[in-house]
PDB file of N, CA, C and O in Angstrom:
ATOM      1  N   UNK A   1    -108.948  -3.979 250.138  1.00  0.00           N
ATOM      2  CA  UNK A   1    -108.371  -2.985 251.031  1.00  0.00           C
ATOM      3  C   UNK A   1    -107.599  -1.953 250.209  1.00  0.00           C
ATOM      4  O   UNK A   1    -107.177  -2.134 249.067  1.00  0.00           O
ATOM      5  N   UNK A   2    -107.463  -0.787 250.988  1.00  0.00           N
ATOM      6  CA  UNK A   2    -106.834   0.311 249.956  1.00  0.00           C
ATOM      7  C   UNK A   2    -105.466   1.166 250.769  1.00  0.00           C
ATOM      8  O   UNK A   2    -105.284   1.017 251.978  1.00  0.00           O
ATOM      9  N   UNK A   3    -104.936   1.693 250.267  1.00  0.00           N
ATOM     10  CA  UNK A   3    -103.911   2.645 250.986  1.00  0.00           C
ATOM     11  C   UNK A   3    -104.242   3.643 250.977  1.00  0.00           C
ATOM     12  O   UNK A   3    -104.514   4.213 249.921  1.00  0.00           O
ATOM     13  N   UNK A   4    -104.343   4.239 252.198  1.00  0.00           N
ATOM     14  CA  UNK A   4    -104.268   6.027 252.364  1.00  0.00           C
ATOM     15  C   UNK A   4    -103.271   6.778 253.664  1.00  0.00           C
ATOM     16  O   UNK A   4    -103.157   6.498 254.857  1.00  0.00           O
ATOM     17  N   UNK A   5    -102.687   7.762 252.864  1.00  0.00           N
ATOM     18  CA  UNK A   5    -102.190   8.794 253.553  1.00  0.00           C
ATOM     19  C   UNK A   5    -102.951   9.460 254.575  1.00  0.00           C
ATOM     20  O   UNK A   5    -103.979   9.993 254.157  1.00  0.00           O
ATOM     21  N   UNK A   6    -102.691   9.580 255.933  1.00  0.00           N
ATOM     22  CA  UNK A   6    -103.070   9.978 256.454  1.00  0.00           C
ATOM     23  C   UNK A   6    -102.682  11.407 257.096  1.00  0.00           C
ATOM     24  O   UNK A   6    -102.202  11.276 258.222  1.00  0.00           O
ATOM     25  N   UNK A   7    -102.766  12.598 256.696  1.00  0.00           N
ATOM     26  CA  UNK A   7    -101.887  13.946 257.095  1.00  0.00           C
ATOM     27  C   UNK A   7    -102.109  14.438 258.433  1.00  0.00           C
ATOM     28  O   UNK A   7    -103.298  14.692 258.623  1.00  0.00           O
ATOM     29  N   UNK A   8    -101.421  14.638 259.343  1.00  0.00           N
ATOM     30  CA  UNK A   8    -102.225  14.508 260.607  1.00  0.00           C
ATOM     31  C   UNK A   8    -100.908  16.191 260.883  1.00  0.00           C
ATOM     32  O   UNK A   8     -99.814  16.444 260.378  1.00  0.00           O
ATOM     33  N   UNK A   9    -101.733  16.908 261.847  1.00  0.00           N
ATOM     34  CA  UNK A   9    -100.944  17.947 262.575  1.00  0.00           C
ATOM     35  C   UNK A   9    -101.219  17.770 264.065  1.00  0.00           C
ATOM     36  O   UNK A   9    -102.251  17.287 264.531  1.00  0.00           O
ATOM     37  N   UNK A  10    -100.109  18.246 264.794  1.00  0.00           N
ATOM     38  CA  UNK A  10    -100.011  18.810 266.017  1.00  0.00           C
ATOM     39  C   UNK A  10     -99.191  19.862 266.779  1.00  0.00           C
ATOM     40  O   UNK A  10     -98.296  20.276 266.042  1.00  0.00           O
ATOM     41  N   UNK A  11     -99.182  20.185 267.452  1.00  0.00           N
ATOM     42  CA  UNK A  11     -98.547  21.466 268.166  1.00  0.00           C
ATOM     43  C   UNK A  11     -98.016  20.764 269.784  1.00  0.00           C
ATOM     44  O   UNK A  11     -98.556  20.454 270.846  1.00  0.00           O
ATOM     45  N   UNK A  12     -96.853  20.756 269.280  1.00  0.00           N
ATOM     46  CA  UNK A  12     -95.495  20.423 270.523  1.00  0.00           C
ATOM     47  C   UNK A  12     -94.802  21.750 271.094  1.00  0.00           C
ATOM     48  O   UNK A  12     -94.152  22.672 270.601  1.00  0.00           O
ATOM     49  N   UNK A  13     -95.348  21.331 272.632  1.00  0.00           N
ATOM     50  CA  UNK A  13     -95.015  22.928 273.462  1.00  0.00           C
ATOM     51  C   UNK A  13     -93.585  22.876 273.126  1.00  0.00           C
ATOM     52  O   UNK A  13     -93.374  23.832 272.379  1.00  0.00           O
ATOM     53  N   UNK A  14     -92.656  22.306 273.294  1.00  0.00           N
ATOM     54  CA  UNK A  14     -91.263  21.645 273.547  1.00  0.00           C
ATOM     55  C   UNK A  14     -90.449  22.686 272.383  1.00  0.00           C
ATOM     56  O   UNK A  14     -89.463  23.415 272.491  1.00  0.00           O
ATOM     57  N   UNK A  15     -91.232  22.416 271.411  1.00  0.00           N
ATOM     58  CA  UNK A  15     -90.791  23.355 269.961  1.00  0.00           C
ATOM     59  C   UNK A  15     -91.330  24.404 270.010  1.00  0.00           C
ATOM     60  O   UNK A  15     -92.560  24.440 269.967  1.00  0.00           O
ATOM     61  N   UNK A  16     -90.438  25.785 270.134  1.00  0.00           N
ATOM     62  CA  UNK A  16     -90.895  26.868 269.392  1.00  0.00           C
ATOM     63  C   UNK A  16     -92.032  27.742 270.165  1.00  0.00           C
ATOM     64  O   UNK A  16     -92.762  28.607 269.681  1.00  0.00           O
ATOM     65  N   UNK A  17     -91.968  27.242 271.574  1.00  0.00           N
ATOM     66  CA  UNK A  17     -92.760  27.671 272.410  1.00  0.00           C
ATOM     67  C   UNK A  17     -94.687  27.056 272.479  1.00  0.00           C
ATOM     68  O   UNK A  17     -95.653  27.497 273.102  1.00  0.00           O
ATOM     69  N   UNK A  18     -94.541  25.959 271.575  1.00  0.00           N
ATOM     70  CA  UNK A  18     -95.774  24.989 271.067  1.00  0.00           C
ATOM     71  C   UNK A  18     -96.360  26.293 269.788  1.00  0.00           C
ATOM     72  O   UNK A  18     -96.914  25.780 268.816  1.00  0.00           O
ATOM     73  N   UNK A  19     -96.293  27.343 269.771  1.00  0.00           N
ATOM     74  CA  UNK A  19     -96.600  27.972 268.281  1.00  0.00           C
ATOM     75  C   UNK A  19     -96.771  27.566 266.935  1.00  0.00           C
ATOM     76  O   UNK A  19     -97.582  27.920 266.079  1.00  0.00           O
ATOM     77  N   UNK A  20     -95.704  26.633 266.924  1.00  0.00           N
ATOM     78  CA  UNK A  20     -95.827  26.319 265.547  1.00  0.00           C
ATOM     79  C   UNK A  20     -96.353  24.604 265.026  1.00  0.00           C
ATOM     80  O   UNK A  20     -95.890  23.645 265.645  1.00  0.00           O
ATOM     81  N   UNK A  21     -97.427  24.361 263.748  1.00  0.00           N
ATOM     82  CA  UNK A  21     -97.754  23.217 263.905  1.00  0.00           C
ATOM     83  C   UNK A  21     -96.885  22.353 263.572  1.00  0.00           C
ATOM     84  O   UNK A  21     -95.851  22.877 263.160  1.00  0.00           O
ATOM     85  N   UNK A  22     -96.882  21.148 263.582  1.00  0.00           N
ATOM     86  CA  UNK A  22     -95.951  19.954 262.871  1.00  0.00           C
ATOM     87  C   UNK A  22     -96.613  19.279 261.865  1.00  0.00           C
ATOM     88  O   UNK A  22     -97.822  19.497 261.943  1.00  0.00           O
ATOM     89  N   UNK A  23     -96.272  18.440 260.819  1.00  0.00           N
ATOM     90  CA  UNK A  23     -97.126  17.180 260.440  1.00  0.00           C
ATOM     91  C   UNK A  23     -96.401  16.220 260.011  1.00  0.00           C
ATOM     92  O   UNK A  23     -95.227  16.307 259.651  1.00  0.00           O
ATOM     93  N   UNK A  24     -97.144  15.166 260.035  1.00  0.00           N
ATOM     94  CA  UNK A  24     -96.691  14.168 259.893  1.00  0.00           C
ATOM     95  C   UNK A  24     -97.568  12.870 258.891  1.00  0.00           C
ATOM     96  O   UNK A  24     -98.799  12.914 258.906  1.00  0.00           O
ATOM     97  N   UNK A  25     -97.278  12.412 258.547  1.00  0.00           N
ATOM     98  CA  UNK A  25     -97.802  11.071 257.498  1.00  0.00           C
ATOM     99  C   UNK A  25     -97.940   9.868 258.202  1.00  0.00           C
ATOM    100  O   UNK A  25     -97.127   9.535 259.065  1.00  0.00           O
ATOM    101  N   UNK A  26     -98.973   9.152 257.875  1.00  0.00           N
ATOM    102  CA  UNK A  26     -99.176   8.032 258.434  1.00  0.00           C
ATOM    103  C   UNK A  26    -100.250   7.134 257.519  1.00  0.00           C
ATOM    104  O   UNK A  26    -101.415   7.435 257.260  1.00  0.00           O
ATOM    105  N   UNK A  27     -99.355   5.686 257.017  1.00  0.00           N
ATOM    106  CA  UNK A  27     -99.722   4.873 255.823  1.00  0.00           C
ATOM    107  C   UNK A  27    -100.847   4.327 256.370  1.00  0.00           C
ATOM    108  O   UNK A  27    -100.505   3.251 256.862  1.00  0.00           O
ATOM    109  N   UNK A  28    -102.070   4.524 256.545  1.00  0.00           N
ATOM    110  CA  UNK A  28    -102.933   3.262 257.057  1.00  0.00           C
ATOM    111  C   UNK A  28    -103.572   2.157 255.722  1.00  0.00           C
ATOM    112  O   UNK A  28    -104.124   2.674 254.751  1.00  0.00           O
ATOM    113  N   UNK A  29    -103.440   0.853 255.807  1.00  0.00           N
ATOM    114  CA  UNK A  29    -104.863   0.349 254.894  1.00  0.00           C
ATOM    115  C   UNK A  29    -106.143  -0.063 255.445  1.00  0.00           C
ATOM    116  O   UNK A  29    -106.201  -0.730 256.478  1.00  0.00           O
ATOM    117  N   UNK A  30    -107.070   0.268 254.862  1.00  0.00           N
ATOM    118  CA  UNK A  30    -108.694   0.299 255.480  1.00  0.00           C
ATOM    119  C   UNK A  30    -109.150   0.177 254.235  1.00  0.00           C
ATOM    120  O   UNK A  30    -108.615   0.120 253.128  1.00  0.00           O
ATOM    121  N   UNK A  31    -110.589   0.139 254.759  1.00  0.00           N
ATOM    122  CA  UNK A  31    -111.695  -0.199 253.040  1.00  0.00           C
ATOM    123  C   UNK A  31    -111.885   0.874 252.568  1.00  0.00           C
ATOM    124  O   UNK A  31    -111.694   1.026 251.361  1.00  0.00           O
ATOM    125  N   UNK A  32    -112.343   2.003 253.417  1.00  0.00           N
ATOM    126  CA  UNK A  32    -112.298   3.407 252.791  1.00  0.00           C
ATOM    127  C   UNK A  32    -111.984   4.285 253.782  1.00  0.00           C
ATOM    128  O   UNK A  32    -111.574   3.935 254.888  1.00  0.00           O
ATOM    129  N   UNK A  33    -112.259   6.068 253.235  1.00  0.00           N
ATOM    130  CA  UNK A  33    -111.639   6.734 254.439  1.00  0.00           C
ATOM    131  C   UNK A  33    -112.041   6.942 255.720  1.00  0.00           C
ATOM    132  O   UNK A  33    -111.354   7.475 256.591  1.00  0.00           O
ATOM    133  N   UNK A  34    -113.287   6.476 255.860  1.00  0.00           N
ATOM    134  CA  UNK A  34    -113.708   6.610 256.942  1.00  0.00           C
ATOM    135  C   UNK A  34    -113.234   5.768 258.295  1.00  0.00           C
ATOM    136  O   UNK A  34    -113.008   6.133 259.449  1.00  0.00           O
ATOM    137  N   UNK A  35    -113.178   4.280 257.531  1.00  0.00           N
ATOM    138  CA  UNK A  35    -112.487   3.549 258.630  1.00  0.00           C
ATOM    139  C   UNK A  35    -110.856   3.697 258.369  1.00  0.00           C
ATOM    140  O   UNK A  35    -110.259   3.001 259.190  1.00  0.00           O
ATOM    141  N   UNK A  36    -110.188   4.216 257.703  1.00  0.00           N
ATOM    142  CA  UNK A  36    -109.065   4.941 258.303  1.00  0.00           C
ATOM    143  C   UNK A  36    -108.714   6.118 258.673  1.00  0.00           C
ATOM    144  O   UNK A  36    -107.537   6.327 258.967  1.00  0.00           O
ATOM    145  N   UNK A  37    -109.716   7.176 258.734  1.00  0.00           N
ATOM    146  CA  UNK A  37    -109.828   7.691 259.460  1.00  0.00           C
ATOM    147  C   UNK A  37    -109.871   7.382 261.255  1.00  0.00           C
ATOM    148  O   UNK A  37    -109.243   8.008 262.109  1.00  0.00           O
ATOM    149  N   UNK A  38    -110.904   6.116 261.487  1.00  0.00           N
ATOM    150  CA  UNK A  38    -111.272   5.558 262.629  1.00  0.00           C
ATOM    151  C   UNK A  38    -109.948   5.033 262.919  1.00  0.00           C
ATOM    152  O   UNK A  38    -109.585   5.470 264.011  1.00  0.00           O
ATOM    153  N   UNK A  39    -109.082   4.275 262.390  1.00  0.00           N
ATOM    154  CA  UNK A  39    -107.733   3.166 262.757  1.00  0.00           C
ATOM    155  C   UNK A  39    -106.376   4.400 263.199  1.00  0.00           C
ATOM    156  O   UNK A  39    -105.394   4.208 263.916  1.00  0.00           O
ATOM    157  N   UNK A  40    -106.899   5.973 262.277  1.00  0.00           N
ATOM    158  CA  UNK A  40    -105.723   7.025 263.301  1.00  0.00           C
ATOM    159  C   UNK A  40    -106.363   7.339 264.450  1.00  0.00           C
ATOM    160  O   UNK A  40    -105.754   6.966 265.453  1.00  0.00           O
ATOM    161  N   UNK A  41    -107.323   7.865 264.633  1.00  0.00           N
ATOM    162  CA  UNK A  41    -107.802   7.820 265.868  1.00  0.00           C
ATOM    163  C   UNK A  41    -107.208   6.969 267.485  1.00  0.00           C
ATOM    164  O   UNK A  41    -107.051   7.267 268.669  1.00  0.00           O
ATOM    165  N   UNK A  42    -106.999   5.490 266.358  1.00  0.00           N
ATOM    166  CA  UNK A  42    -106.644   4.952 267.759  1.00  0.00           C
ATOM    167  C   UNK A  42    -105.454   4.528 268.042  1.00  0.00           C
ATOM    168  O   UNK A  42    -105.175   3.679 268.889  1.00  0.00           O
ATOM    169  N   UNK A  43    -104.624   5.181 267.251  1.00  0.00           N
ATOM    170  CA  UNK A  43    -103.110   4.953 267.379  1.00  0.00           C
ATOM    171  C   UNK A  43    -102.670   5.691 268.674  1.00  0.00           C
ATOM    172  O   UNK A  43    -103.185   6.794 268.856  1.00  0.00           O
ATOM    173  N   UNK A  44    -101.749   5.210 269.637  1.00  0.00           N
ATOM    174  CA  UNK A  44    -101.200   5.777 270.755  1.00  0.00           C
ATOM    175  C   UNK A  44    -100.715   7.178 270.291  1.00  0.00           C
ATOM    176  O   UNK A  44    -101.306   8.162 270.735  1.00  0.00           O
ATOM    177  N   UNK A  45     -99.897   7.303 269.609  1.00  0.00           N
ATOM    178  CA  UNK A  45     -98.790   8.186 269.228  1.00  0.00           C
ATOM    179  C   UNK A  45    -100.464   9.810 268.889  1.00  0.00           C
ATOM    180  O   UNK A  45    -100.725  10.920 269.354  1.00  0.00           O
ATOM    181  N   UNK A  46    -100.851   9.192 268.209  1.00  0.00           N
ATOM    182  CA  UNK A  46    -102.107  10.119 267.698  1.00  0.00           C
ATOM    183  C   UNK A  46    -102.756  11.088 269.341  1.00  0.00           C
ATOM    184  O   UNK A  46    -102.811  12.255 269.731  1.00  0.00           O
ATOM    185  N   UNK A  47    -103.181   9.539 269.910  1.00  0.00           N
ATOM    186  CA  UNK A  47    -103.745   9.862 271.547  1.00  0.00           C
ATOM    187  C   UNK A  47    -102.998  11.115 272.069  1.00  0.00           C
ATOM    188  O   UNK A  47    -103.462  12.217 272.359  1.00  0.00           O
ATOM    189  N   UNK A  48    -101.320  10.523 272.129  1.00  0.00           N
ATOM    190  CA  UNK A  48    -100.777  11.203 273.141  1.00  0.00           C
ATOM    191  C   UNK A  48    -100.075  12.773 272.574  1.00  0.00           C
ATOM    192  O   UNK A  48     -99.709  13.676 273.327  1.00  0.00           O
ATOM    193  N   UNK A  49    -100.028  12.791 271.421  1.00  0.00           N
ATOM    194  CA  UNK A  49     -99.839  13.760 270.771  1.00  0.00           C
ATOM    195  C   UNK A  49    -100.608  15.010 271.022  1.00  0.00           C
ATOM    196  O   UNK A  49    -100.193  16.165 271.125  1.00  0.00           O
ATOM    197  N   UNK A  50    -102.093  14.425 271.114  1.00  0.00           N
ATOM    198  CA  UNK A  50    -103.342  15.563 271.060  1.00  0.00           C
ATOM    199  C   UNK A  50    -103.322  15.751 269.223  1.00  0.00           C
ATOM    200  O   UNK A  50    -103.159  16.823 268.641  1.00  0.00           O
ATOM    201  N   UNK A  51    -103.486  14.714 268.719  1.00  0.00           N
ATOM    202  CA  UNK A  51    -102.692  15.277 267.007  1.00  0.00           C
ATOM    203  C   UNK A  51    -104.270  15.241 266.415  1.00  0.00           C
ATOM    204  O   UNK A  51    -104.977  14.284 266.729  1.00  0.00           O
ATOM    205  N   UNK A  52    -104.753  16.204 265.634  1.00  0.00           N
ATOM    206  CA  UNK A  52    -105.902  16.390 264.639  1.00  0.00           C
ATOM    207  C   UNK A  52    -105.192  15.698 263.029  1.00  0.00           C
ATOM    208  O   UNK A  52    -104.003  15.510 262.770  1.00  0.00           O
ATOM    209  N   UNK A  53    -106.331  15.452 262.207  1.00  0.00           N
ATOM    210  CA  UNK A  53    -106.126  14.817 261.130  1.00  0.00           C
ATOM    211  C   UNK A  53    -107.030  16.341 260.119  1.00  0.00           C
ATOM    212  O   UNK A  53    -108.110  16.932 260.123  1.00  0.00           O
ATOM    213  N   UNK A  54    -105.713  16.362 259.384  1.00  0.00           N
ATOM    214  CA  UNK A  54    -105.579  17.831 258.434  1.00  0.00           C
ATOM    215  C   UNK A  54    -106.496  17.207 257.062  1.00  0.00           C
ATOM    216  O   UNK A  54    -107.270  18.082 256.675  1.00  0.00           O
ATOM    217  N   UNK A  55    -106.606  15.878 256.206  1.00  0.00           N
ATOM    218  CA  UNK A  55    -106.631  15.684 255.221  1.00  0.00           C
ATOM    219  C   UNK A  55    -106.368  13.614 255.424  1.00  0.00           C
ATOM    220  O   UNK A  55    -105.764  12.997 256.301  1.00  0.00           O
ATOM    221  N   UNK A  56    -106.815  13.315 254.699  1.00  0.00           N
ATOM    222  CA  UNK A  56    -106.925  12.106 253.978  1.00  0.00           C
ATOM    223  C   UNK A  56    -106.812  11.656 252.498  1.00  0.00           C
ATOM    224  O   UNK A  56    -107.825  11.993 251.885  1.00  0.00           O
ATOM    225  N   UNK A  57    -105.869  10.973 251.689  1.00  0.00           N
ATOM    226  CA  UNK A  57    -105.398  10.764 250.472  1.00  0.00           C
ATOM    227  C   UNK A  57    -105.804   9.456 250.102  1.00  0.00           C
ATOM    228  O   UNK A  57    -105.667   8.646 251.019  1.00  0.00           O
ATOM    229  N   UNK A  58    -106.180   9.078 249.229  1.00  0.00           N
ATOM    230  CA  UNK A  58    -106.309   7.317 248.840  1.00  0.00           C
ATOM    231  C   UNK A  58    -104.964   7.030 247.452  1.00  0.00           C
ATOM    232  O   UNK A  58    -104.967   7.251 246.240  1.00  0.00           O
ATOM    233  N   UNK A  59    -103.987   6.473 248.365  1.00  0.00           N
ATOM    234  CA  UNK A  59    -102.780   6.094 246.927  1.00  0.00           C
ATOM    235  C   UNK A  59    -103.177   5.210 246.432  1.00  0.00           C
ATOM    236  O   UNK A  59    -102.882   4.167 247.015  1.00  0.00           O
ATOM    237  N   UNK A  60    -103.670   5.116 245.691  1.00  0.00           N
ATOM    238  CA  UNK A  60    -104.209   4.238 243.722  1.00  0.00           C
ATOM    239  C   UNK A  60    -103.047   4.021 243.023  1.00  0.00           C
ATOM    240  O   UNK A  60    -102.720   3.115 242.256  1.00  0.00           O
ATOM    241  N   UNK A  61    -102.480   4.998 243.411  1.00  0.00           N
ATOM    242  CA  UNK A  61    -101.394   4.511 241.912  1.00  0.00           C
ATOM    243  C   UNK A  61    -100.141   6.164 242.203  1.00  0.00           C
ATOM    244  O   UNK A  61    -100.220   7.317 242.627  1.00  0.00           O
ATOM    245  N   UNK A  62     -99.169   5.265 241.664  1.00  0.00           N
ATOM    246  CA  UNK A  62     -97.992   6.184 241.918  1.00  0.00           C
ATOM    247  C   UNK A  62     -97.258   6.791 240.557  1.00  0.00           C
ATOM    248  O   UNK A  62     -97.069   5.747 239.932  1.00  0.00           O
ATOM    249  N   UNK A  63     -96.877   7.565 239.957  1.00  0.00           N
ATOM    250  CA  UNK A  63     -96.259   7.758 238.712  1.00  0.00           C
ATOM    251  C   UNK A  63     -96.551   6.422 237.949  1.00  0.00           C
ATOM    252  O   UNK A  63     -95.726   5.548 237.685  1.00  0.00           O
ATOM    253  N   UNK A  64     -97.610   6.431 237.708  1.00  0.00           N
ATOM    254  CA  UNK A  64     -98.473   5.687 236.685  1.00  0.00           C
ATOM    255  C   UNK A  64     -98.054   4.167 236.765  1.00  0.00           C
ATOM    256  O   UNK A  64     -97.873   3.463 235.771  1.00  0.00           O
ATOM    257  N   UNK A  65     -97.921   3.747 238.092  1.00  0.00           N
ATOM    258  CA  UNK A  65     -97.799   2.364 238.399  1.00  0.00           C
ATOM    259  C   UNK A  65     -98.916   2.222 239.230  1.00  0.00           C
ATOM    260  O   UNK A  65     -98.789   2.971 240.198  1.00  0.00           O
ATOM    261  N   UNK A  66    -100.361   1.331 239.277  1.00  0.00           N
ATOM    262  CA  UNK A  66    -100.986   0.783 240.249  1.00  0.00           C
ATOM    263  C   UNK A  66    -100.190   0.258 241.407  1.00  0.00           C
ATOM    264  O   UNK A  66     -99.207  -0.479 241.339  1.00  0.00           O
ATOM    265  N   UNK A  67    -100.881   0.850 242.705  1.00  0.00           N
ATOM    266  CA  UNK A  67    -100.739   0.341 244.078  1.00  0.00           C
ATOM    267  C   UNK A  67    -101.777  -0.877 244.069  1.00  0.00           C
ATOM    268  O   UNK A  67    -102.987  -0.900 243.841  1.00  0.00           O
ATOM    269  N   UNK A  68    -100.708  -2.053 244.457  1.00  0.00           N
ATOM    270  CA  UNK A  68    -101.936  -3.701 244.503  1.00  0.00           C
ATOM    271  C   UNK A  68    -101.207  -3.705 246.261  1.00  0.00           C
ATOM    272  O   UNK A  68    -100.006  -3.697 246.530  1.00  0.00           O
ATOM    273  N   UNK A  69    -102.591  -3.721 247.432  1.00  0.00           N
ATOM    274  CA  UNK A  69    -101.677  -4.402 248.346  1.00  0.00           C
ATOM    275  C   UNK A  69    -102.442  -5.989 248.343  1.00  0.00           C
ATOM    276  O   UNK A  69    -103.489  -6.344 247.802  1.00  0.00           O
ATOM    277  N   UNK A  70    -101.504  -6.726 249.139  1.00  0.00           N
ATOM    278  CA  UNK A  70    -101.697  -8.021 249.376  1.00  0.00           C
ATOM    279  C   UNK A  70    -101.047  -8.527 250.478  1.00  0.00           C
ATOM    280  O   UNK A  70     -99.862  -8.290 250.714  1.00  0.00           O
ATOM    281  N   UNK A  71    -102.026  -9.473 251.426  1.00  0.00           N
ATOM    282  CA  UNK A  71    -101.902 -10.061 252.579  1.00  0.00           C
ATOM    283  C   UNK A  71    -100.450 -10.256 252.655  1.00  0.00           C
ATOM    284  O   UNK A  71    -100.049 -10.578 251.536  1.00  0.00           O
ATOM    285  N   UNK A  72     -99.490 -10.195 253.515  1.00  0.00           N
ATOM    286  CA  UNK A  72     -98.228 -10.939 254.043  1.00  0.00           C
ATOM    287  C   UNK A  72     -98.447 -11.047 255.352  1.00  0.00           C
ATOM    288  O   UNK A  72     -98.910 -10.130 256.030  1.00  0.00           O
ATOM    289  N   UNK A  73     -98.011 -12.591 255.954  1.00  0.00           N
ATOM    290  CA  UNK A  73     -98.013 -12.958 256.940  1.00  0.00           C
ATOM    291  C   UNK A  73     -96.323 -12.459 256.841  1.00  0.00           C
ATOM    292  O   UNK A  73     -96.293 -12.283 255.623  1.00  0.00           O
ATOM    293  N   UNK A  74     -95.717 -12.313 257.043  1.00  0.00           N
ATOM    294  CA  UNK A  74     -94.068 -12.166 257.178  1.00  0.00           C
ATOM    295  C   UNK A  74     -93.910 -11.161 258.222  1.00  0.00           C
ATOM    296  O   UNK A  74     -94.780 -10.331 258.485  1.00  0.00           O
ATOM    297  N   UNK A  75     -92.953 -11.236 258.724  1.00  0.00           N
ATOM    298  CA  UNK A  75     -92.939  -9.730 260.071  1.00  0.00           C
ATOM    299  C   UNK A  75     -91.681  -8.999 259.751  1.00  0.00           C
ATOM    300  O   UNK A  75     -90.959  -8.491 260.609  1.00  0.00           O
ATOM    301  N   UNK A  76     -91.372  -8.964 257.964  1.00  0.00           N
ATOM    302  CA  UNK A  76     -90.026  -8.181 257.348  1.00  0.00           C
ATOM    303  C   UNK A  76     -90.575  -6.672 257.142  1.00  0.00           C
ATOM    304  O   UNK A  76     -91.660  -6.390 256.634  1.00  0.00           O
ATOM    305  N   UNK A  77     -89.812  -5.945 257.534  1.00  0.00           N
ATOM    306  CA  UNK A  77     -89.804  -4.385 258.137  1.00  0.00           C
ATOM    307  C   UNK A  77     -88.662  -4.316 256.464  1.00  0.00           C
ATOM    308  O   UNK A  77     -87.708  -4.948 256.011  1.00  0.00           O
ATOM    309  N   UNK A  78     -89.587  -3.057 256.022  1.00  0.00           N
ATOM    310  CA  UNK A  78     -88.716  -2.355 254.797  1.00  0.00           C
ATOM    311  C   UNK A  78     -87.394  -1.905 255.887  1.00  0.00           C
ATOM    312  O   UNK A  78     -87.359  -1.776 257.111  1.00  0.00           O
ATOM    313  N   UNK A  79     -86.274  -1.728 254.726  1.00  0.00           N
ATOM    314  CA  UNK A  79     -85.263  -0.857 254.747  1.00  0.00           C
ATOM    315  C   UNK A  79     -85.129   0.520 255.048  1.00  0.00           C
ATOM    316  O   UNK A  79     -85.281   1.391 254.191  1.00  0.00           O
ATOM    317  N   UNK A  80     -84.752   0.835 256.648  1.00  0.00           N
ATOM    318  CA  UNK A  80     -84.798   2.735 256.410  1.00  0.00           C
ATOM    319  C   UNK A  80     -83.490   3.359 256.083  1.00  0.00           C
ATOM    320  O   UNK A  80     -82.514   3.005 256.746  1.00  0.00           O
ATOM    321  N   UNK A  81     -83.295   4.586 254.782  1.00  0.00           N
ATOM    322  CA  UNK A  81     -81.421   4.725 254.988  1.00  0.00           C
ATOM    323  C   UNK A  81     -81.556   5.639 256.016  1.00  0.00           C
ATOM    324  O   UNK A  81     -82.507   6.295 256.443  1.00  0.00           O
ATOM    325  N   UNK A  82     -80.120   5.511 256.387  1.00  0.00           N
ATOM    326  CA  UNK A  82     -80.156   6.818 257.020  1.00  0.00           C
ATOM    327  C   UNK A  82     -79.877   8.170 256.144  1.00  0.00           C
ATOM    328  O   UNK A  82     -80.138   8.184 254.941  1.00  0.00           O
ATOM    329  N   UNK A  83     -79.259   9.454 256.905  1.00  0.00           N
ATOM    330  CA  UNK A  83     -79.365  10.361 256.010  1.00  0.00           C
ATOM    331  C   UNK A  83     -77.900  10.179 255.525  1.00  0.00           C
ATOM    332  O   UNK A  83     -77.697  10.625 254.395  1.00  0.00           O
ATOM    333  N   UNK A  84     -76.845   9.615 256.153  1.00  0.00           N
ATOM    334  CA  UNK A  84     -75.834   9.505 255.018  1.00  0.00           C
ATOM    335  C   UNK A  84     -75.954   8.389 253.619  1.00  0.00           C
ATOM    336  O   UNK A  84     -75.606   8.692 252.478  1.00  0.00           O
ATOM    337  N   UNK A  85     -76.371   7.426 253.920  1.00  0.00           N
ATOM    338  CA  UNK A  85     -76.862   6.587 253.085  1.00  0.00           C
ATOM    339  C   UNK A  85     -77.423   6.901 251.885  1.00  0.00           C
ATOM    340  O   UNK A  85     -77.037   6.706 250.732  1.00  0.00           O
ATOM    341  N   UNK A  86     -78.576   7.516 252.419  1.00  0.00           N
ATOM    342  CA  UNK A  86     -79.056   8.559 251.373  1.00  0.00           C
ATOM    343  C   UNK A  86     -78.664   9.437 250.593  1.00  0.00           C
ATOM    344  O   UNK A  86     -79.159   9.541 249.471  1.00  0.00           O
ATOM    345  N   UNK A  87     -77.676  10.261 251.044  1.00  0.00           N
ATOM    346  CA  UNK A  87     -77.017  10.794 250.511  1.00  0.00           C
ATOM    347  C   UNK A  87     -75.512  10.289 249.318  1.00  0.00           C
ATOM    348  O   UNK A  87     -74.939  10.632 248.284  1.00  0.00           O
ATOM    349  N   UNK A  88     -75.496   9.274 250.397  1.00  0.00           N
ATOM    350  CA  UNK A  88     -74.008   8.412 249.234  1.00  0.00           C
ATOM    351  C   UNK A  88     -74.792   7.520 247.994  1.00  0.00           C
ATOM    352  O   UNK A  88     -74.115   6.856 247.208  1.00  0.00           O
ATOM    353  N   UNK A  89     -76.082   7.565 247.911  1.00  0.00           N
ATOM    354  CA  UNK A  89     -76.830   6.676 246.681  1.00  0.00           C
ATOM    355  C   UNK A  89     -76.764   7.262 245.282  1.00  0.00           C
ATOM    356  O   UNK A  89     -77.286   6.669 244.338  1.00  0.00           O
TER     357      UNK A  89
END
């Protein structure tokens, strides 16, 4: 299995009179891009958005460290900071 970025845009009336696009990132793993391509497709958030997919990335490797993923059964959720957090690091 592999990691890819998924770049996705949409246009929210709510903002800006819906004029302007948004985007957003979304980590999927799949075998290649096609079936993650297929796995945004069927995300709710994607559905209800009306959101198109701008681009597709395959992360291999990050500042010259290999990306290895591997199975976890565990249901531990990374760490998010917030923005002060972030800022006091």
């Amino acid at each position: 299995m592999n990691l890819f970025m998924v770049h996705v845009g949409f246009y929210d009336s709510s903002l800006g009179e819906g004029i302007y696009e948004s985007h957003i990132n979304y980590f999927v793993v799949a075998k290649d891009p096609h079936e993650a391509k297929l796995k945004t497709l069927k995300l709710k958030e994607f559905k209800n958005m009306k959101m198109h997919i701008d681009g597709i990335k395959e992360i291999s490797s990050v500042e010259g460290y290999r990306v290895i993923l591997e199975k976890d059964s565990s249901s531990k959720v990374g760490k998010i900071l917030s923005y002060d957090e972030s800022k006091n690091l």
